[in-house]
C-alpha positions in Angstrom: 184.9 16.2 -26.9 185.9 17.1 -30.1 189.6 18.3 -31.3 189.9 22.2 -33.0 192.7 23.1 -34.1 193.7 27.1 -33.7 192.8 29.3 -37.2 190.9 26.6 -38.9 187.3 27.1 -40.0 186.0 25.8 -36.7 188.2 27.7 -34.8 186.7 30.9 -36.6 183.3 30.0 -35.7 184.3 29.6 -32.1 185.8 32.8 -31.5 182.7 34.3 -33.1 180.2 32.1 -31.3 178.2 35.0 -30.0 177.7 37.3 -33.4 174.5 35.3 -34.4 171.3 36.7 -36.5 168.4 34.6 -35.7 165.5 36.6 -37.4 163.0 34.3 -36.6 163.4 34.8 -33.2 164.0 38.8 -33.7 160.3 39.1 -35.1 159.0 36.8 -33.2 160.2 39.3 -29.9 159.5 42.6 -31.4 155.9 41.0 -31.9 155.7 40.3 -28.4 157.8 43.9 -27.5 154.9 45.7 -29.2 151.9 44.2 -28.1 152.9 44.7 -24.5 153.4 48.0 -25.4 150.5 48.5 -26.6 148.1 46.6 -24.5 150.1 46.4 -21.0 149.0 43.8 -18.6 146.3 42.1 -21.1 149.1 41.3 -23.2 151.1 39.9 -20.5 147.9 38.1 -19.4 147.7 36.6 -22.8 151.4 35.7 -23.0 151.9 34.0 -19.9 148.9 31.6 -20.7 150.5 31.1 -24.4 153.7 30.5 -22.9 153.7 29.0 -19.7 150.4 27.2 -20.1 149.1 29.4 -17.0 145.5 31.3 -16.6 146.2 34.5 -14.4 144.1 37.0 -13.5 145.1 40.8 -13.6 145.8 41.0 -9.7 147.5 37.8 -9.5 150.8 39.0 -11.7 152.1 40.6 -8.4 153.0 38.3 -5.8 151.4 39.2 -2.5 152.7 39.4 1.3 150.6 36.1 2.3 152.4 34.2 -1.0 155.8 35.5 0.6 154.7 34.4 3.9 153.9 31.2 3.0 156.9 30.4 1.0 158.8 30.6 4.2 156.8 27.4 5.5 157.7 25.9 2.6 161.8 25.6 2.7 164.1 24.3 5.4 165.6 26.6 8.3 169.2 25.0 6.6 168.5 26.8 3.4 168.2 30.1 4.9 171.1 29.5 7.4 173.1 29.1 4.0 171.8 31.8 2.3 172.9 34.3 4.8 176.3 32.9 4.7 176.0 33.5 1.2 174.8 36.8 1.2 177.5 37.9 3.6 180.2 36.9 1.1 178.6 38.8 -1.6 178.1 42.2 0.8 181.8 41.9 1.6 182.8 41.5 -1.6 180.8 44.2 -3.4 180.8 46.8 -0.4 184.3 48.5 -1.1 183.3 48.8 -4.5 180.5 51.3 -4.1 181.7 54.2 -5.6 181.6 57.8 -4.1 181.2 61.8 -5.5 184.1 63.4 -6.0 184.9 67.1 -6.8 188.2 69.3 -6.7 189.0 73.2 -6.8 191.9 74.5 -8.3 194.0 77.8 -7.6 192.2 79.6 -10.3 188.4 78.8 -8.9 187.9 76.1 -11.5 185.6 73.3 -9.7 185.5 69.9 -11.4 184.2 66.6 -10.3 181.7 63.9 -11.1 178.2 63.5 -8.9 177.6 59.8 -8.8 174.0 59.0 -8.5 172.5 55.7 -8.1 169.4 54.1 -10.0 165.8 54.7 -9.1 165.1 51.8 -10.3 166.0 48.4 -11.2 164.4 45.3 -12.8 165.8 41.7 -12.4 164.8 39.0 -14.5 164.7 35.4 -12.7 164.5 32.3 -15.2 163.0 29.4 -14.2 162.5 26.5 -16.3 163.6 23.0 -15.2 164.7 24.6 -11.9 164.5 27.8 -10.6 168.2 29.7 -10.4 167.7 31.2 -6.5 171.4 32.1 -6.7 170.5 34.9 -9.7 168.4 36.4 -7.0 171.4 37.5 -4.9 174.0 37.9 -7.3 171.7 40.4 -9.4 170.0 42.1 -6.1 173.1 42.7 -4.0 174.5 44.9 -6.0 172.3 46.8 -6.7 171.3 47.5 -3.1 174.9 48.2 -2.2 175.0 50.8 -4.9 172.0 52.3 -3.2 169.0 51.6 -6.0 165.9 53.0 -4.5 163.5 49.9 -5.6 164.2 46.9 -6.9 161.5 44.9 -8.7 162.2 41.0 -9.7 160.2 39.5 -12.6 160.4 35.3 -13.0 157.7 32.6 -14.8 155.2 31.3 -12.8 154.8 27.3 -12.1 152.4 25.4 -13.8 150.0 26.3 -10.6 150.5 29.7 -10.9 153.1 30.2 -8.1 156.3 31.4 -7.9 159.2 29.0 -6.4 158.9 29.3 -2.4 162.9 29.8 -2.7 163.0 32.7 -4.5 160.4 34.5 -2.8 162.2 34.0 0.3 165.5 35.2 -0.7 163.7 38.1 -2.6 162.1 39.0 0.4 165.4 38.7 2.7 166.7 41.2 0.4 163.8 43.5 0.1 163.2 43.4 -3.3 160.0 45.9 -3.4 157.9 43.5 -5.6 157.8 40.4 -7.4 155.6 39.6 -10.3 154.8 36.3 -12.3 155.8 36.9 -15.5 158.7 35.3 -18.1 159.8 35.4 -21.5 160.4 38.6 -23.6 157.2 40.3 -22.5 158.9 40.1 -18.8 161.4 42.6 -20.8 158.8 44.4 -21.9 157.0 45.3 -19.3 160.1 46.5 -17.7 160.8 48.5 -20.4 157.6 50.0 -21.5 155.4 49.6 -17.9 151.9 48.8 -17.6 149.3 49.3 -15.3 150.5 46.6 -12.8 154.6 46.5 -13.9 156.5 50.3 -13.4 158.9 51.1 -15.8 162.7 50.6 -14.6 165.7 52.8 -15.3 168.1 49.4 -16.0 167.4 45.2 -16.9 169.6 42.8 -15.6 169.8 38.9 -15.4 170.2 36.1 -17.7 167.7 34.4 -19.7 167.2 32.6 -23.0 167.7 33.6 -26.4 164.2 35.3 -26.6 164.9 36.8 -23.3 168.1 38.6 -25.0 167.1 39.1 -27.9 164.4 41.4 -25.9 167.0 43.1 -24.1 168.6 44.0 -27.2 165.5 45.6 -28.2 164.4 47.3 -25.5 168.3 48.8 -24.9 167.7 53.0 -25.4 164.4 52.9 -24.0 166.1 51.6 -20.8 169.5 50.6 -20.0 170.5 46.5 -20.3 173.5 44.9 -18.4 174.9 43.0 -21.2 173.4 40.6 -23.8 174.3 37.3 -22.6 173.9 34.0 -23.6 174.4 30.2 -23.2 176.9 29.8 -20.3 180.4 28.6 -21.0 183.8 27.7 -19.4 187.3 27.4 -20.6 190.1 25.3 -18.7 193.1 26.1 -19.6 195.3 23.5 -17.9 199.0 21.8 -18.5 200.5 18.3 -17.7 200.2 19.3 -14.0 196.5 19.1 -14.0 194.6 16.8 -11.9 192.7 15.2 -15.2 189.8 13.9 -13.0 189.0 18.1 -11.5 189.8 19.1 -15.3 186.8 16.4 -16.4 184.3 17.0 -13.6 184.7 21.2 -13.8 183.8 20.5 -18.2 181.6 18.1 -17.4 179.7 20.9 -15.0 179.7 23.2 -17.9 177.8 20.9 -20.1 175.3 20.0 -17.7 173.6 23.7 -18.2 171.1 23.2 -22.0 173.3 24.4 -24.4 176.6 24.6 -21.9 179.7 25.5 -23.6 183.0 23.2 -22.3 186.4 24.5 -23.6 189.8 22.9 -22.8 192.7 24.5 -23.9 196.3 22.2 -22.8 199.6 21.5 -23.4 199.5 18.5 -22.9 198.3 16.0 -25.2 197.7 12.8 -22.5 195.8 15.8 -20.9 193.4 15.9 -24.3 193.4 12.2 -24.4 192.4 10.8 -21.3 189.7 13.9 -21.5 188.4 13.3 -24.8 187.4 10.0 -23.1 185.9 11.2 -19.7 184.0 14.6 -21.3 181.7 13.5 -23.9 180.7 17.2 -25.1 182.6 20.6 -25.6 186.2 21.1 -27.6 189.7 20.5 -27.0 192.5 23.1 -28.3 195.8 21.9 -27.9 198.4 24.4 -28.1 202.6 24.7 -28.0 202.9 26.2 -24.9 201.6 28.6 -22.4 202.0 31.5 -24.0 199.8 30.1 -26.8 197.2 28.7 -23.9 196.9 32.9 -23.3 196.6 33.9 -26.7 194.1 31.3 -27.3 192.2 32.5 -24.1 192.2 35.8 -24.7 191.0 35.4 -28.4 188.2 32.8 -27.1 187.0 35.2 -24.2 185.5 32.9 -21.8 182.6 33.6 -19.3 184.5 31.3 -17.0 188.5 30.5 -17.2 190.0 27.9 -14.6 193.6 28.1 -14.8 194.9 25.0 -13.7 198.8 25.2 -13.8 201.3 25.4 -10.4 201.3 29.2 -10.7 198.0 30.6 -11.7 199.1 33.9 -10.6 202.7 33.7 -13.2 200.3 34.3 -16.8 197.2 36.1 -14.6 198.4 39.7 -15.9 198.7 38.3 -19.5 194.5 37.4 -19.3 192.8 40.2 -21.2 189.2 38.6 -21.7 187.6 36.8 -19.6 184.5 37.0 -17.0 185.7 35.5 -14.1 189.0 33.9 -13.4 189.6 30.8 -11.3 192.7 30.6 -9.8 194.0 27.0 -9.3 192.7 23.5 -8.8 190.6 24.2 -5.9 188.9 27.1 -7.0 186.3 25.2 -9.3 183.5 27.6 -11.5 180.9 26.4 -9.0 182.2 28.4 -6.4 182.0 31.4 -8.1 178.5 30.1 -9.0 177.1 29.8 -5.7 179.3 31.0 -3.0 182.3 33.1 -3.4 181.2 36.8 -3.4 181.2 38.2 -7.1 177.9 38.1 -9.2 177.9 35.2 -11.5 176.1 37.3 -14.1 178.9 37.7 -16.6 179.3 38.0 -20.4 179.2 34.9 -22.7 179.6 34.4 -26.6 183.3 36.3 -26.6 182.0 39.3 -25.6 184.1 39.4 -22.2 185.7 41.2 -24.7 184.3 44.2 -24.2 181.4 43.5 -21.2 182.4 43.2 -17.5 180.4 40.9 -15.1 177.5 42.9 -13.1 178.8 45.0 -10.1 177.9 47.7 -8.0 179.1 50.3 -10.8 176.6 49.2 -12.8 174.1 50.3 -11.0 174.8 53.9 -11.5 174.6 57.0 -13.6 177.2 59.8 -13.3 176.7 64.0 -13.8 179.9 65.3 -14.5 180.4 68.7 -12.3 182.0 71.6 -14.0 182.1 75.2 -11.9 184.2 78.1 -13.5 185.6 81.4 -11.4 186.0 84.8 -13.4 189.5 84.7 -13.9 188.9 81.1 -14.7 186.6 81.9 -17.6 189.0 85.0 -18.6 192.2 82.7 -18.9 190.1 80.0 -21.2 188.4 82.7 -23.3 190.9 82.4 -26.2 190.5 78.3 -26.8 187.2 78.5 -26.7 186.5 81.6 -29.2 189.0 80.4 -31.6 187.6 77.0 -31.0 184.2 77.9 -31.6 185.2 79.8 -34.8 186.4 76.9 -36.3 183.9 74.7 -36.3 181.3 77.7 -37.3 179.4 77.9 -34.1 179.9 82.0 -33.3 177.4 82.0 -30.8 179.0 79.8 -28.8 181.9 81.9 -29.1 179.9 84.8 -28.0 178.3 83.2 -25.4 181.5 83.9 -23.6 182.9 87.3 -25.0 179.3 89.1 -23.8 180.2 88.4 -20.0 183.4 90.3 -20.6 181.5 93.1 -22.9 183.1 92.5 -25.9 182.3 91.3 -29.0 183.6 88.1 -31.0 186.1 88.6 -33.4 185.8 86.8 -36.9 
């Protein structure tokens, strides 16, 4: 691991890791974005044989029932024994989170309130590259059902054989995604975004991917709605001389096992750095005076991940501004958060915890604000509104209220 110091040039470049213009990759995407607009499910076709070095036919995008079936053959009982575990801890979690309508009527008749109204429908994006990420399943699924999404459709890359992983169709179909179909990359995006003969259009994209895979969402975000654009995973530790160094090591060392992992250390304590530097042989080290700077540091660097690993995690947590998920002492390692602990691991990299929040149940919903006006209510607001109105040379919304009362606007 290498050392930065805090406001050098490096450190700059770190804190802005995630504002990054790639225009190759940008035209190479809205190529892809267009023909599948364009030309649906041949494009697709087309795509996922350029791509993924796989010759489907039109009717084998969509995974069938007998596929599904016979992934179950294909896995051990344990995994699904685990997997419900799993899935319980991310129901309970998640499931007094689901938010509710709300109105309220005042003295005068005025009725306000907001009508909360989930999705129709929902796309999740799967990678699979080296190994398929079955945990993404859950943590992007769950939510959404809890928040009451009517359908749920799950797009991932086929294998070289033109399957899908066993384990994802069986967690897919434990949680009753509606339909699964074989295709990766930015035209995945795309054909949620746009639809095709085979792929319906969804109201909302969530999920990770790679840089093309963003860079779609990007794209695509007006014509549908996007969870966040999120990129290469990262971690910061922010640890002190208490530390156990070898947890400190192995929780970096986890970080940089993910292709282009980001591991971040920021300590007090300089045998801390040291005996690190030596363990950990990628990520960065920010030493800093004290804990107060650890925060400042944090909250500038706005991790994906932050592992506080001091005696009292809880003494600086309300000083944390920025950062996906926080870990709370030594035996709460990133993995847990990862795999089992209840909260989606889809969260926001590059710094832009900043101003993203990891995917939850509110996400999956769109809110109509309620507004229902008495007489007398209307009567007693008359004045604002006309003189309001007049102001910003709009009459005729002035008059739109004077006329119930008979009279006419005054100028």
């Amino acid at each position: 691991m290498r050392v930065v110091r805090v406001r050098s040039q490096e450190w700059e470049k770190l804190v802005n890791r995630g504002v990054k213009r790639r225009p190759r990759v940008e035209q190479r995407v809205r190529t892809i974005l267009e023909a599948v607009r364009l030309e649906g499910d041949t494009a697709l076709l087309r795509f996922t044989r350029q791509f993924d070095r796989v010759a489907l036919k039109p009717r084998q995008l969509k995974v069938t029932e007998a596929e599904t079936s016979a992934a179950f053959q294909n896995i051990s009982p344990k995994f699904i024994s685990a997997l419900r575990t799993v899935i319980d801890n991310v129901n309970k979690f998640y499931r007094d989170s689901a938010e509710k309508s709300w109105k309220r009527r005042d003295k005068d008749g005025v009725i306000l309130g907001e009508q909360v109204i989930p999705l129709g429908r929902v796309g999740v994006y799967v990678p699979s590259g080296t190994a398929p990420l079955v945990s993404t399943v859950y943590m992007s699924v769950l939510p959404a059902k809890i928040a009451g999404v009517q359908e749920v459709i799950l797009c991932t890359p086929p294998k070289a054989d033109g399957s899908v992983d066993p384990h994802i169709l069986v967690v897919a179909s434990l949680l009753k995604v509606n339909a699964i179909y074989k295709i990766g990359g930015a035209q995945a995006i795309a054909a949620m975004a746009f639809g095709t003969r085979t792929v319906p259009v969804v109201d909302k994209i969530v999920g990770p991917g790679n840089a093309y895979v963003t860079e779609a969402k990007r794209q695509v975000y007006g014509y549908t709605d996007i969870d966040m654009t999120a990129g290469p995973t990262e971690i910061a530790v922010l640890a002190n001389r208490s530390a156990n160094p070898e947890f400190v090591a192995r929780d970096l060392e986890a970080e940089n096992e993910h292709h282009q992992g980001l591991a971040m250390l920021v300590t007090t304590s300089k045998a801390l750095a040291q005996t690190i530097r030596k363990q950990v042989s990628e990520g960065v080290i920010i030493l800093v005076k004290n804990l107060n700077e650890a925060v400042e540091v944090v909250n500038q660097l706005a991790p994906e991940h932050l592992e506080i690993h001091i005696k009292r995690p809880e003494a600086i947590l309300k000083k944390i501004r920025t950062a996906g998920t926080i870990f709370l002492g030594p035996w709460s390692p990133a993995s847990v958060g990862d795999y089992v602990a209840g909260p989606s691991h889809v969260l926001p990299t590059g710094g832009s915890a900043r101003f993203f929040s990891g995917l939850g149940v509110r996400d999956f919903y769109r809110v109509s604000h309620l507004i229902g006006y008495s007489r007398k209510a209307l009567e007693a607001s008359r004045e604002q509104i006309e003189r309001l109105a007049l102001i910003e040379g709009l009459p005729k919304h002035a008059a739109s209220v004077t006329a119930r009362f008979g009279k006419e606007v005054a100028g």
